[in-house]
N, C-alpha and C positions, 0 to 999 in steps of 0.2 A: 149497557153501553149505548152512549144517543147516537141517533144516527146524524150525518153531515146535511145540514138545509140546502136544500134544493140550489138555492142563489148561490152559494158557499160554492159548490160543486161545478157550475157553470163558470163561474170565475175563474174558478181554479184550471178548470179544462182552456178558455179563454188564455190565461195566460201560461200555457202550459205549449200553446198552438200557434203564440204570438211568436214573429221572427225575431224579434230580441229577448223572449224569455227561456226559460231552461228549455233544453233541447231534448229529446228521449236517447236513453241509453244507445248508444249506435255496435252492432253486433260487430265483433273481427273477423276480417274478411278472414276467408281461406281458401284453399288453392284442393282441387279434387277431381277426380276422374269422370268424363263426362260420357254419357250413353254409349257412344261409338265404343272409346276406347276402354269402358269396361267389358263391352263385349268382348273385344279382342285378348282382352287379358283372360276374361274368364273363360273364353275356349279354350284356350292354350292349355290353360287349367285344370278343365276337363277332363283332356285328354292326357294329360301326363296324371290324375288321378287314376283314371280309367286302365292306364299302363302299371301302376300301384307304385309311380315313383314318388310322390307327391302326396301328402295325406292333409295339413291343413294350410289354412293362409290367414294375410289379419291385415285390415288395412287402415293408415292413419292419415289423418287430412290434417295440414300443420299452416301456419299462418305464407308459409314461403314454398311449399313444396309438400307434396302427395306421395303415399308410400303403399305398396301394394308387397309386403313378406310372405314369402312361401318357404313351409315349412316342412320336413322329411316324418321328422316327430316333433309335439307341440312344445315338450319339456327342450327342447335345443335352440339354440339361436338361428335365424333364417337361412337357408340354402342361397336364396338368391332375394335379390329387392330390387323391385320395378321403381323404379321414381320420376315424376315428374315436376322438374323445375321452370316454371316459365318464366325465370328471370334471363337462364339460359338459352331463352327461343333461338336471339339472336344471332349469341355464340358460337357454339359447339351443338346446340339443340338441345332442347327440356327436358327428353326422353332416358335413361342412363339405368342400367342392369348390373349390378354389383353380386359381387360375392361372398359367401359369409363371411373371409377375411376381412371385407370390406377394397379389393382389390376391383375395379370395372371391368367391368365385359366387354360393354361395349356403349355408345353413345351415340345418337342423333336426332337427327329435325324429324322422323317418322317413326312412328309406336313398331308399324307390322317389321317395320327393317332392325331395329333393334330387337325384337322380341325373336327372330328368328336366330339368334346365338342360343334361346333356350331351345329350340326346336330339335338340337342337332347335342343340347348340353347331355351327357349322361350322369347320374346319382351314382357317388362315391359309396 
């Protein structure tokens, strides 16, 4: 296999860099939990491990909204899901705690204020 000549290479990078030529693949945003508020989740977390309500979790970062599932046992569908939507900032707030029905907990503009409906929640 020959290799590509030098000039060939430079060209191509050239017009590769030009603002009217092909552009580089551009990654899709996504939307995910940032230092703070994984802190806050994953203490919570902790601590309801620690009590042995709580045994796994699994978290999904989506192009519109972040998902934090916790789980009683891994083989069920999730106890509860943390999610944040920041389309919703404005609304109702991004924050929002569901249930494995999929019925809400609870909603709003602050992670500690919605997270504490888990704090108080007890395992069926």
């Amino acid at each position: 296999m020959a290799e590509a000549d030098p000039q060939q290479q430079s060209a191509q990078l050239l017009d590769f860099l030009s603002p009217g030529g092909p552009q580089p693949p551009r990654q899709k945003p996504y939307v995910g939990f940032d230092r703070r508020e994984l802190n806050t989740i994953l203490n919570l977390y902790g601590r309801k491990v620690a009590l042995g309500e709580w045994r796994d979790y699994a978290m999904d970062f989506l192009k519109d909204r972040a998902l934090f599932s916790i789980y009683k046992r891994t083989s069920e569908r999730p106890l509860y899901v943390i999610e944040k939507n920041p389309k919703l900032r404005h609304k109702q707030g991004q924050y929002m705690v569901t249930i494995e029905d999929g019925r809400v907990l609870k909603r709003g503009h602050e992670l500690d204020t919605v997270l504490r409906v888990l704090e108080l929640a007890v395992v069926r």
